[in-house]
C-alpha positions in Angstrom: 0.0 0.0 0.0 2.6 2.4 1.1 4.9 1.8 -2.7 1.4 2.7 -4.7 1.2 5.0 -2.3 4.4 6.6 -3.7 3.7 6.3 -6.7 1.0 7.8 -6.6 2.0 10.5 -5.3 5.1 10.8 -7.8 3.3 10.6 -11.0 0.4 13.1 -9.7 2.8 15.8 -8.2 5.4 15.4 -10.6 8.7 15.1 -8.1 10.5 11.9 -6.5 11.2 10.9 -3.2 15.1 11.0 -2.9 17.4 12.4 -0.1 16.1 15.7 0.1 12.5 14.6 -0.3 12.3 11.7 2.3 9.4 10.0 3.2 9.2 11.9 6.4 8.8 14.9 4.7 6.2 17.5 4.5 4.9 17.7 1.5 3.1 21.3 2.5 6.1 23.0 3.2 8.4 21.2 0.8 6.0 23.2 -1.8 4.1 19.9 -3.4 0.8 19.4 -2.0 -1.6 22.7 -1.9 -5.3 22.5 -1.3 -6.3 21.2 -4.4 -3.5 18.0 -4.4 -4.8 17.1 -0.6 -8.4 16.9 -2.5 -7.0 14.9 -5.2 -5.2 12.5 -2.5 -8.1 11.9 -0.6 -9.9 11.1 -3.1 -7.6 8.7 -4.1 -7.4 7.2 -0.7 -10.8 7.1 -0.5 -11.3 5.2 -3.6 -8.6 3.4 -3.8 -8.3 1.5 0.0 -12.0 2.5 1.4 -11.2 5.0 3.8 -14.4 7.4 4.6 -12.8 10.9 6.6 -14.4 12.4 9.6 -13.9 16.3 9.6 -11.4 15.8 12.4 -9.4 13.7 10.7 -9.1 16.2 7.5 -7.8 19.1 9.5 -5.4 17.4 11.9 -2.4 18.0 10.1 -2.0 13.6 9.5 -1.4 13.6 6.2 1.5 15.7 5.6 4.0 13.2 4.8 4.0 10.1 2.9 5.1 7.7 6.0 2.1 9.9 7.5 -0.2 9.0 5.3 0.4 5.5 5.0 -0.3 5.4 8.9 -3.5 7.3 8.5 -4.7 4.5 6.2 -3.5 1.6 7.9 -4.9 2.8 11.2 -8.3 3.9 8.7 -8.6 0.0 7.5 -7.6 -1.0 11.1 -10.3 0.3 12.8 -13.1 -0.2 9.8 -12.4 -4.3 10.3 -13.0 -3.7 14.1 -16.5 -1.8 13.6 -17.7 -4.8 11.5 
């Protein structure tokens, strides 16, 4: 999940994760992700692997990096197989 993940996220934001792009890094502040990407990613996510947001979880600041991310949707799954 977390390599299509990257993918993703290279071919849709046009860059590569390398040593000054890491997987910890923010992708707000390193200047590739606006408003308009984190739409596009969530809508991804959401398609892609299931995951339904609550408001809280869009404006806590989660999703920022990619190792972030890929947390955000593991725990997502995680706790969608536990309400069933």
């Amino acid at each position: 999940m977390k390599d299509e993940l990257k993918d993703y996220l290279e071919e849709q934001f046009l860059f590569e994760f390398d040593a000054e792009t890491t997987e910890d890094t923010d992708l707000f502040k390193a200047g590739i992700l606006d408003s308009f990407g984190y739409i596009s990613l969530m809508a991804h996510i959401e398609e892609r692997y299931g995951v339904q947001f609550e408001e809280d979880e869009l404006l806590g600041n989660v999703m920022v990096s990619l190792n972030g991310i890929a947390a955000f949707v593991d725990g997502a799954r995680e706790r969608a197989l536990e309400s069933r």
